[in-house]
C-alpha positions in Angstrom: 239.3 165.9 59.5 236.4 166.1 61.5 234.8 162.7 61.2 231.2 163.9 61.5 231.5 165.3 57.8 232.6 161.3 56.8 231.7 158.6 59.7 228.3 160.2 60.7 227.6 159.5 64.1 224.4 160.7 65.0 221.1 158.6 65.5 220.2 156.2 63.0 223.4 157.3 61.0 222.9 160.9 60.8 225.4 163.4 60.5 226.1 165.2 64.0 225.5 169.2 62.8 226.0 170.3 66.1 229.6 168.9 66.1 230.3 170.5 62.7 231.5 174.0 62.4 232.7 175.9 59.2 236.3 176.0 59.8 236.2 171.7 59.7 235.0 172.3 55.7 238.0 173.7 54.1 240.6 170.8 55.7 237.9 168.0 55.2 237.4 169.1 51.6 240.9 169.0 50.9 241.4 165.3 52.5 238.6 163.7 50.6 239.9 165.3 47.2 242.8 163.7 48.0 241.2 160.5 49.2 239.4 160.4 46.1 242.0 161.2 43.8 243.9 158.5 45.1 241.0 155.9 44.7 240.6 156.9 41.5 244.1 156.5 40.6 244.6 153.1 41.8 241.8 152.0 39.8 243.0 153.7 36.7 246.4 152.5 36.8 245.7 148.9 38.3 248.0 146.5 35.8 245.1 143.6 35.9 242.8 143.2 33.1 239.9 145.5 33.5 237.0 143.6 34.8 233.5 144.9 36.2 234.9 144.0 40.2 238.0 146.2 39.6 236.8 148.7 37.4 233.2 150.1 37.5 232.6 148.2 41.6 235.4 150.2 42.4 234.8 153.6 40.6 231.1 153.0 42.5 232.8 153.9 46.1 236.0 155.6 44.9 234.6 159.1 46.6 232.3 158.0 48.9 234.0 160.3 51.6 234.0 163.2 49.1 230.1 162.6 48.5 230.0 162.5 52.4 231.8 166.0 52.7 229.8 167.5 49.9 226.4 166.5 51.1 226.5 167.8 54.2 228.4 171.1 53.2 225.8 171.6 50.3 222.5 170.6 52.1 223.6 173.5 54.8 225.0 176.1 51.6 220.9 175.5 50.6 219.3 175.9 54.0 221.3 178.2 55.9 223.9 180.0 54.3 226.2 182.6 55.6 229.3 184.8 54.0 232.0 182.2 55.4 229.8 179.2 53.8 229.8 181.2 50.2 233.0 182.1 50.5 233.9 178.9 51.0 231.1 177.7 47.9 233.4 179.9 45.6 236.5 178.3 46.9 235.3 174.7 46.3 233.4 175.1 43.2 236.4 175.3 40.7 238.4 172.5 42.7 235.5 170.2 42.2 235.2 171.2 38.7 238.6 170.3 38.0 238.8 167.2 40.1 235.6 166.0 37.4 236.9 166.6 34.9 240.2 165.5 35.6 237.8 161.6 36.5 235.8 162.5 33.1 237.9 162.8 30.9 240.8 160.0 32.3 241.3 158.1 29.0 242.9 155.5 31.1 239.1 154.8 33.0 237.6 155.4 29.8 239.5 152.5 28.2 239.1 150.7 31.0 235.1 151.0 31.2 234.9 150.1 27.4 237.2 146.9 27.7 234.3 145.6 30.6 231.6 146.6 28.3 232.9 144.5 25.5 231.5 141.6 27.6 228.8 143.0 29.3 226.3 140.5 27.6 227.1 138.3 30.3 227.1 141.0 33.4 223.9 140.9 35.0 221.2 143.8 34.0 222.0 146.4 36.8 226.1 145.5 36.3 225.4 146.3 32.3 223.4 149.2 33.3 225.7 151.1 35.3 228.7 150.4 32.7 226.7 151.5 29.8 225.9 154.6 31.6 229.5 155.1 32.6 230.6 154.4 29.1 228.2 157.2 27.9 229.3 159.4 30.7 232.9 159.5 30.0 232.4 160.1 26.4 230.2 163.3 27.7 232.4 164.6 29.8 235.2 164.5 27.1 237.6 161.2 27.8 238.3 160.9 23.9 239.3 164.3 23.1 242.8 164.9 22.7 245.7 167.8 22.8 244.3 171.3 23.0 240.3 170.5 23.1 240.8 168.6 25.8 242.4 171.2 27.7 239.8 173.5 27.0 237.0 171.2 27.8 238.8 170.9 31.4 239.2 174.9 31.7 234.8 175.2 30.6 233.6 173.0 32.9 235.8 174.6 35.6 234.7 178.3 34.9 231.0 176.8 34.3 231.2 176.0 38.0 232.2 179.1 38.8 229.7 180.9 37.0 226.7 179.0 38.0 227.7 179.2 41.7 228.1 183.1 41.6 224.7 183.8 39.5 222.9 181.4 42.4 224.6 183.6 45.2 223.3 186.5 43.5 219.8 185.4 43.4 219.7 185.0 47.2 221.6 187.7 48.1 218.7 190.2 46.2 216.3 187.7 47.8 217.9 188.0 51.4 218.4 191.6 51.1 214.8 192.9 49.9 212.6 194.0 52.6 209.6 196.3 51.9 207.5 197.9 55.1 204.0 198.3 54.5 202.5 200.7 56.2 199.4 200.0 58.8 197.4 203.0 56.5 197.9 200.5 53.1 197.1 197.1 54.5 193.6 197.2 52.6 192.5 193.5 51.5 195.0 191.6 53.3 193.7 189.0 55.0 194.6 188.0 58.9 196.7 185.3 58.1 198.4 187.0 55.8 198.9 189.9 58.4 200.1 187.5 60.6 202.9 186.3 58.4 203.9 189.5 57.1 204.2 190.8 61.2 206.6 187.7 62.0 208.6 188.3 59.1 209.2 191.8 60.4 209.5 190.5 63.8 212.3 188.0 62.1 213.7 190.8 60.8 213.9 193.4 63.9 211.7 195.4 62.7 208.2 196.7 63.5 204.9 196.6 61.6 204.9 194.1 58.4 206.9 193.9 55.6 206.9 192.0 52.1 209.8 189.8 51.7 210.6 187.3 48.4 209.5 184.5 50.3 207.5 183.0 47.4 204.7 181.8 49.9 204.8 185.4 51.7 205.1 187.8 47.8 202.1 185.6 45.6 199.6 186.1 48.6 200.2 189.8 48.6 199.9 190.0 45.1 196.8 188.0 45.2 194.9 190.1 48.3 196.7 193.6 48.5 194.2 196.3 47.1 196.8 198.7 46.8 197.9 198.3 43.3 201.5 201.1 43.4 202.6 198.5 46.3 201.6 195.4 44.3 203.6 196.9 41.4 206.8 197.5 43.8 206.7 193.9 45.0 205.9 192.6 41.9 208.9 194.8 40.3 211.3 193.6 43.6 210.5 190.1 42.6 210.8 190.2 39.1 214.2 191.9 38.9 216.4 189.8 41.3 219.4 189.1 39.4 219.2 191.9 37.2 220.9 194.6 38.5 218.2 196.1 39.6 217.1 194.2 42.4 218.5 194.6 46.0 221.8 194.0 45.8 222.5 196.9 42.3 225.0 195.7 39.8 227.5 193.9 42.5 224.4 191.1 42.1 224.0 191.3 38.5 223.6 188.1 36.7 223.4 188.7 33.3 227.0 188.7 31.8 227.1 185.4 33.5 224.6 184.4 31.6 225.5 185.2 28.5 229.0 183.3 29.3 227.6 180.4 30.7 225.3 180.0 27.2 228.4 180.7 25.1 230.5 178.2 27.1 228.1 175.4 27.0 227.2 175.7 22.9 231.6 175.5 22.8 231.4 172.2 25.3 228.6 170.7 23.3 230.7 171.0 19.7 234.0 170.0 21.3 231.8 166.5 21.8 231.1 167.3 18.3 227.0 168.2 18.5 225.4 170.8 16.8 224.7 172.8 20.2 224.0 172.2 23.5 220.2 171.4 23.3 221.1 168.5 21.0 224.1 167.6 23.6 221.7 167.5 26.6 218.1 166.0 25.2 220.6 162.8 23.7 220.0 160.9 26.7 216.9 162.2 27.7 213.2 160.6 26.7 212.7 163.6 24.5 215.6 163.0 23.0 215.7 166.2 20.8 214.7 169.5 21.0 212.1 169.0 18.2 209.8 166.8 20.5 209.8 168.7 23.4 209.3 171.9 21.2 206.3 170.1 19.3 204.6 169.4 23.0 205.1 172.2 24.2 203.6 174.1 21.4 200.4 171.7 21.7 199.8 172.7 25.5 200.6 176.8 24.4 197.9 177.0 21.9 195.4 175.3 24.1 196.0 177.1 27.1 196.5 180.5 25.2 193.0 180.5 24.5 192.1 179.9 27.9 194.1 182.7 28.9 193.5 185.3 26.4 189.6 184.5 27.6 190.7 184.9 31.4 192.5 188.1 30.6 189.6 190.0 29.3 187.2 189.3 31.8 190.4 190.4 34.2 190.1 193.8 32.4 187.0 194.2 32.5 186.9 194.2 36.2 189.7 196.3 36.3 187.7 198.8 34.3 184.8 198.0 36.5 187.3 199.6 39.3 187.6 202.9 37.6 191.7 201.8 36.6 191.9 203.1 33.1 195.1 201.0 32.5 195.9 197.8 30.7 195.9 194.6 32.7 199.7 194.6 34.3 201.7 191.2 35.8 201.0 193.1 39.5 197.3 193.0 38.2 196.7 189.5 37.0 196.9 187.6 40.3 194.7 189.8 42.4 191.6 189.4 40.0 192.2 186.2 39.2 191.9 185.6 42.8 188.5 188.1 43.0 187.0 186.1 39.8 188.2 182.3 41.4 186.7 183.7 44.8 183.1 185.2 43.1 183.2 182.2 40.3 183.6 179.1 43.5 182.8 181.3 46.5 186.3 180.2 48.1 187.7 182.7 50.3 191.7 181.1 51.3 191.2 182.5 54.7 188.0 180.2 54.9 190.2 177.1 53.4 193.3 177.8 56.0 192.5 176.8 58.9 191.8 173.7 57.8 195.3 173.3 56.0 197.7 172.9 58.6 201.4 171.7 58.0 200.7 169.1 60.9 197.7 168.3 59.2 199.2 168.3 55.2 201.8 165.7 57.1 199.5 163.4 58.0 197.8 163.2 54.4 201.3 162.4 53.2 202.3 159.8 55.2 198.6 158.3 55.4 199.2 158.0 51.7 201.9 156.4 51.3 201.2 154.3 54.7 198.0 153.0 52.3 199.8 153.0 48.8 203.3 151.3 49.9 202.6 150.2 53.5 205.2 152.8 55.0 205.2 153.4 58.7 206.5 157.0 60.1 208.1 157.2 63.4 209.7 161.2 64.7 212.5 161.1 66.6 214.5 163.6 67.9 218.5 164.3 66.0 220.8 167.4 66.7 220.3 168.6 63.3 220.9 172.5 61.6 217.7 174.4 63.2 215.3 173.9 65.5 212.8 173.6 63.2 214.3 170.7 61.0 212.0 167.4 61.9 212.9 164.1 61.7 211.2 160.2 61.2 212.2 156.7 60.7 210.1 155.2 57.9 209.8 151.4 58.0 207.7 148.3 56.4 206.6 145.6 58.1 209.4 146.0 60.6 212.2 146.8 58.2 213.8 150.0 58.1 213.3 152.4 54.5 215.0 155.1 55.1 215.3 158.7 57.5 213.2 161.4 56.2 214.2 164.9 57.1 211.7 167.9 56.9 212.9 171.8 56.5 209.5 173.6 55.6 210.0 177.0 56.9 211.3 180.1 55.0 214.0 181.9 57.2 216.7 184.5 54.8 219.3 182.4 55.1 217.6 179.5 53.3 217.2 179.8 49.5 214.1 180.1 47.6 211.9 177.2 46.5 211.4 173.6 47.7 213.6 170.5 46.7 214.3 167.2 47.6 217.9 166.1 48.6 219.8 162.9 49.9 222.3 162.8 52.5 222.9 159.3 51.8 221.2 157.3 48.5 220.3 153.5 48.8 222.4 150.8 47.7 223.4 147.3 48.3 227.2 147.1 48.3 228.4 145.1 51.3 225.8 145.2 54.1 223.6 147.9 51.9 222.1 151.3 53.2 219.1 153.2 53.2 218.5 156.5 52.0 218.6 159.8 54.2 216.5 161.8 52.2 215.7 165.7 52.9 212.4 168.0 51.7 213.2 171.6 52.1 210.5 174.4 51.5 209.7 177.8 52.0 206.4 178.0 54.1 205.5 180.7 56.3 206.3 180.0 59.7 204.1 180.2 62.7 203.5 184.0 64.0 204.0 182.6 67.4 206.0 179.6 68.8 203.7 176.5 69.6 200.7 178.1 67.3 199.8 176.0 64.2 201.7 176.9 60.6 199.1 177.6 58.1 199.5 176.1 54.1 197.8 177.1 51.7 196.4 175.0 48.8 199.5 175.7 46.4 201.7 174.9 49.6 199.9 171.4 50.8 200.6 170.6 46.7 204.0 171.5 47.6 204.6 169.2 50.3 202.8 166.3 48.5 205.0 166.8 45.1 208.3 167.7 47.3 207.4 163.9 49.5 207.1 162.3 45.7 210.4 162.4 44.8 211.5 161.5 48.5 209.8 158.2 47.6 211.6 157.6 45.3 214.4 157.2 47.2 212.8 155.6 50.2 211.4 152.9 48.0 214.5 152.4 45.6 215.9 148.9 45.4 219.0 148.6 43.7 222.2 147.1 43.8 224.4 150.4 43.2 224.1 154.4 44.3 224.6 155.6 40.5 221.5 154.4 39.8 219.8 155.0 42.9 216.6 156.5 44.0 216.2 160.3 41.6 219.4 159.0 39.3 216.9 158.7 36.2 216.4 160.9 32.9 215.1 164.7 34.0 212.1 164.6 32.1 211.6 161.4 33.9 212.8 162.2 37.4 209.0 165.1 38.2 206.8 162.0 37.2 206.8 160.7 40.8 206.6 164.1 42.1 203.8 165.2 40.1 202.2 161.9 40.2 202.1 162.2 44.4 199.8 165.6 44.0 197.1 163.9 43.0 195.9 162.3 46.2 195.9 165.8 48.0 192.6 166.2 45.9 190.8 163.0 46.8 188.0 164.0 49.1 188.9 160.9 50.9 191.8 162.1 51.9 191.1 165.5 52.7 188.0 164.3 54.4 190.1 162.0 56.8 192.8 165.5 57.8 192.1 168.4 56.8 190.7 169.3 60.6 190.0 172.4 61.8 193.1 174.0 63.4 191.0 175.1 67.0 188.1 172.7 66.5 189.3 169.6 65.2 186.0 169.9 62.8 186.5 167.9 59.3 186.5 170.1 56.4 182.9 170.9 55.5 181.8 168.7 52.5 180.2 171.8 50.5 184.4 173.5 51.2 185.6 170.5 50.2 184.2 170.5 46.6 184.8 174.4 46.5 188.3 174.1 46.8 188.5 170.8 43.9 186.5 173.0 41.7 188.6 175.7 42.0 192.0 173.4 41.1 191.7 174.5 37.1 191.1 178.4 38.4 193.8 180.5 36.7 194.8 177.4 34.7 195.7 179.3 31.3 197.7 181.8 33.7 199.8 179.0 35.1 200.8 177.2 32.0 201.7 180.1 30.2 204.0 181.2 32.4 205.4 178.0 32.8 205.5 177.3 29.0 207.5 180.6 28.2 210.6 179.8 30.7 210.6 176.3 29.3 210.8 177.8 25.5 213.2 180.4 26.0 215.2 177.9 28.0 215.0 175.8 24.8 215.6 178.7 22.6 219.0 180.0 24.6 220.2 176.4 23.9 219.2 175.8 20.2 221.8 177.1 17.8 224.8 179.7 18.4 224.1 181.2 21.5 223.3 184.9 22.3 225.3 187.6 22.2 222.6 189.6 24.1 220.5 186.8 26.2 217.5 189.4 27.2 217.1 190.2 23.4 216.6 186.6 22.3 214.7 186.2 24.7 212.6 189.3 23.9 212.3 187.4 20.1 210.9 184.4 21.5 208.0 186.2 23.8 207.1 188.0 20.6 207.0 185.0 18.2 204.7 183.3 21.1 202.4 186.3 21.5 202.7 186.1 24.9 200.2 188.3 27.2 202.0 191.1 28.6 200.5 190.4 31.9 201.7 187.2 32.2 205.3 187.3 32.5 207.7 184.4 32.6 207.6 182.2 36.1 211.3 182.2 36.3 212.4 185.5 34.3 216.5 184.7 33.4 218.2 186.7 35.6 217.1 184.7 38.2 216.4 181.4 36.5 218.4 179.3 39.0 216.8 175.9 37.3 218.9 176.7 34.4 221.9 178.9 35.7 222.9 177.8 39.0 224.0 174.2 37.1 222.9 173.0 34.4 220.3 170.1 35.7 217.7 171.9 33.9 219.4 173.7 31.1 217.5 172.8 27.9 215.1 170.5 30.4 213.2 173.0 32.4 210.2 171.2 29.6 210.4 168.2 31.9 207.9 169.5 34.4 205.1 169.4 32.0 207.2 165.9 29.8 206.7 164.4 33.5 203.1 165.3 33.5 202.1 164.0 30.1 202.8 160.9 32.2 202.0 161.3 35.8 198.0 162.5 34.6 198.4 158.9 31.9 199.5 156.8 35.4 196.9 158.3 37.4 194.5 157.3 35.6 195.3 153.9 35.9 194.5 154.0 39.2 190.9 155.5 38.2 190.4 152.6 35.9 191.3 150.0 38.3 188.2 151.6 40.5 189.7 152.8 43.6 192.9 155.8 44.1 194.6 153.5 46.5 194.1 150.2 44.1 196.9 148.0 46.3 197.8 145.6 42.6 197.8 149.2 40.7 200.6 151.3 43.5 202.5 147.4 43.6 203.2 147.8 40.2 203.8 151.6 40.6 206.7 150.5 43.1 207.8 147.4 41.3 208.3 148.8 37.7 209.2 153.1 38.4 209.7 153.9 42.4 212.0 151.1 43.1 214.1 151.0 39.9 215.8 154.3 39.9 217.9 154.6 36.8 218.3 150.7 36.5 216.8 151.0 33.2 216.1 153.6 30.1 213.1 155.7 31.8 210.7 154.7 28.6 211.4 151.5 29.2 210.0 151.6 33.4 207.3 153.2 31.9 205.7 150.7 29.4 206.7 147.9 31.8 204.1 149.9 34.6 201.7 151.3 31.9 202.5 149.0 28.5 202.2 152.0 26.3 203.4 155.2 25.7 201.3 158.1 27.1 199.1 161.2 25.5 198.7 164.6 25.8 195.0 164.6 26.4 194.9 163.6 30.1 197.2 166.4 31.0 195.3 168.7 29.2 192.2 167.2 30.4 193.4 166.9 34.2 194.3 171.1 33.4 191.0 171.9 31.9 192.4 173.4 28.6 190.0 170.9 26.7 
């Protein structure tokens, strides 16, 4: 086995990528399934009394070379895939199925666990934690079924992996494989800098000219600027039906029997464990808890930013009419004059705004922030990592090292789509401890020349500020063991660092102190400044609807027997919402990877707008302490949510840092819905 995919070598204990090759996966992954399995056996089959030391200790580093294997073969599946690594996804995907379940549902571990929680009164609070947790986890994963259901739980959770690691290889092959010219007679509207981008794609590419790609932060900009509405509808189409069988790839890429498969498999997994279906299965441990809370708060946002919508859409319309388009107001429409209305309404042109916004620039805010929130330090260094364009810095406090911070911001084809934050390595103290390698990947247009500045815009700096949110919490987590560690919380817990990070992108303070002018070095003009804050609620009604509707018909597929024909119920629950025909879904289901390519945020794509119920409630205790970097306000941010990880139920972190339960009116005050 090559040792750089288990005894990382590289500085500050980095893997060494440039040692790694594909052919070392395939031998390593075998070794540390065996290396784990026979861990896991010795533990299960150890004759002593089961006690915390030789039970749940042991089960903590049981596969800690499988996790190293895995993390480095799945961070590069994510950022830079290529036919030998999917192949080599769809070999590994139903071994590590079965190898979990096989751990899951050992009633031997299982009786093992409960014997040490029978006295866990006396274990101290993180020791009790992590038992209870792997008490409730084995009883999840199926550890007291017996004879024929628990054969079939083992074959489900194997084809689930299968499935969902097909439908997300789908999804980026359309993605990859979509490439639209645009000719230099049709570039109408399009501003430079989007020019630019579109020119280096091409260039990327081999091609001359510019092109649209489905580079989320190359597609939304053309929809926005493009006054050629027949190519805004072909992009618009492209993006929409990735997955579908339509899109790029034709029916070799099409994702919808797997998702009616995946939705019937997970309703059967969730009544084997004896619930009703799989939303009750997978809210149980959540804050929601059941399906009829998050509906009820999601309904509560809908009808308040329905209104706002419906009152955007008709002014939208009417300047549509206005243009002589004797048409109703299309999704290929909707961005484009909400952009002309948000542009005449707060005279805010994004070409004005980005030269202001560079990614060095949007860097500095971050780590200024959290330098002035949590006392972090940031120092690059240099670390043979898997593209050139992959940075790297040490973060420390007061002389102590935090944890490596890894930064992937640039969209290339082999990457997938989106922005996420990952861990090579989580925090925890067993024996001499370690820190956290944490990664932020995102999709931003790269530079159109080597050495020239890469430009964000507004919805990319909130990017980088939510994406750096959840890397602090695993920089600042402080606990004793990895299961818990850092993101290891509840899901509709796990955005409320994230979303609570955006905030301080829009303090003019802070955009005052870096947002410099990328020739100039000017500061962003005062009058700019308050354009582009003014503008933050533009197109708010637009947003949360789209949101709203992929989080309810991801609710809906889960609740009750699930759908013979997944597009048709989903059809049902559009119509039941009323939903704007030109506002379409954000993540339309053949291509919902939140939901499909895992199931992380099946029945809990509502915990984006669950974590900002609370993120807006714990902002504003920094307003009412009287200053946005409040130093007793961000210690107790640290102490009580950033720190703990999963070292305690997520409602209880939160009434320790805030002593009360959130509302709903922030968020729908910090959205300007009321």
């Amino acid at each position: 086995m090559n040792r750089e995919l288990t005894d990382w070598t590289g500085p500050y204990g980095l893997p060494r990528f440039d040692l790694i090759s594909d052919e070392d996966f395939a031998p390593a992954m075998q070794q540390a399934l065996a290396d784990a399995n026979a861990a896991i056996e010795a533990i299960a089959a150890n004759p002593a009394p089961a006690s915390f030391d030789n039970t749940l200790a042991a089960l903590e580093v049981a596969e800690e070379t499988l996790n190293n294997v895995c993390a480095v073969f799945y961070t590069l599946t994510g950022v830079d895939s290529n036919d030998k690594r999917e192949a080599l996804s769809r070999e590994f995907a139903p071994l590590l199925a079965a190898h979990g379940s096989k751990v899951g549902m050992d009633k031997r571990l299982f009786d093992r666990v409960a014997a040490v929680w029978e006295g866990a009164d006396a274990l101290p609070p993180e020791d009790r934690r992590i038992t209870e947790l792997a008490l409730r986890d084995f009883r999840r994963a199926g550890a007291g079924l017996k004879g024929v259901d628990r054969d079939r739980m083992a074959a489900i959770r194997q084809r689930l992996a299968v499935l969902s690691n097909q439908f997300g290889q789908n999804v980026l092959a359309d993605e990859r494989d979509f490439v639209m010219p645009i000719p230099d007679d049709r570039l109408a509207g399009l501003p430079d800098w989007l020019l630019a981008a579109m020119r280096a794609a091409a260039s990327e590419r081999g091609l001359t000219g510019q092109v649209v790609t489905l580079n989320r932060s190359l597609i939304v900009p053309f929809l926005q600027y493009s006054d050629d509405r027949e190519l805004r509808e072909a992009a618009w189409r492209a993006w929409s039906l990735r997955g579908s069988g339509q899109g790029a790839g034709g029916a070799k890429t099409d994702n919808l029997p797997l998702i009616a498969e995946i939705l019937a498999l997970r309703h059967e997994r969730a009544q084997l464990l004896g619930y009703a279906d799989f939303a009750a299965f997978k809210l149980e441990p959540e804050m929601a808890g059941t399906a009829e809370r998050v509906e009820e708060l999601l309904t509560e946002v809908w009808n308040a930013a329905k209104k706002r919508a419906d009152a955007d859409g008709a002014q939208l319309s009417m300047m549509m009419q206005d243009d002589g388009i004797n048409a109703d107001l299309a999704p290929w429409d909707w961005r484009y004059y909400a952009e002309r209305k948000r542009r005449a309404e707060h005279d805010l042109d994004e070409a004005e705004v980005k030269p202001y916004l560079t990614l060095d620039a949007m860097l500095g805010a971050v780590f200024d922030v959290a330098n002035r929130l949590f006392g972090l330090e940031f120092e690059a260094f240099d670390a043979p990592l898997w593209s050139p364009d992959v940075r790297a810095w040490r973060i420390t406090r007061d002389g102590q090292e935090m944890a490596i911070f890894l930064g992937d911001f640039f969209a290339r084809p082999s990457k997938r789509s989106g922005a996420w934050c990952g861990a090579l390595r989580y925090q925890h103290k067993i024996g001499a401890g370690q820190r956290a390698i944490v990664t932020n990947v995102c999709n931003f247009t790269p530079p159109a020349e080597t050495g020239a500045p890469a430009f964000l815009s507004w919805d990319d700096a909130h990017t980088l500020f939510h994406e750096f949110g959840h890397a602090l919490h695993h920089i600042l987590s402080d606990v004793a063991w990895p299961s818990i560690s850092g993101t290891s919380v509840a899901r509709d817990f796990v955005e409320l660092p994230s979303q609570l990070y955006e905030h301080w992108l829009e303090q003019p303070e802070v955009l005052d102190r870096h947002a410099r002018h990328a020739e100039t070095g000017a500061a962003l003009p005062a009058d700019l400044r308050d354009r582009i804050i003014a503008a933050g609620n533009a197109d708010q009604g637009f947003a949360t609807l789209e949101y709203l509707q992929s989080a309810l018909v991801d609710l809906a597929f889960h609740r009750g027997a699930p759908p013979a024909d997944p597009m048709a119920r989903q059809a049902e629950v559009l119509a039941a919402l009323d939903a704007p025909v030109a506002i379409p879904m954000r993540h339309a289901t053949p291509h919902f990877a939140h939901v499909f390519t895992g199931d992380g945020y099946s029945s809990g794509y509502y915990s984006y707008l669950w974590s900002e119920v609370m993120d807006a409630d714990a902002f504003e205790a920094f307003r009412e302490a009287g200053d946005v970097f409040d130093p007793e306000t961000a210690r107790r941010l640290e102490k009580s949510i950033l720190s703990r990880g999963g070292s305690a139920p997520a409602d209880q972190l939160w009434i320790e840092f805030r002593e009360r339960m959130p509302g709903v009116a922030p968020l729908l005050t910090g959205r300007g819905l009321i």
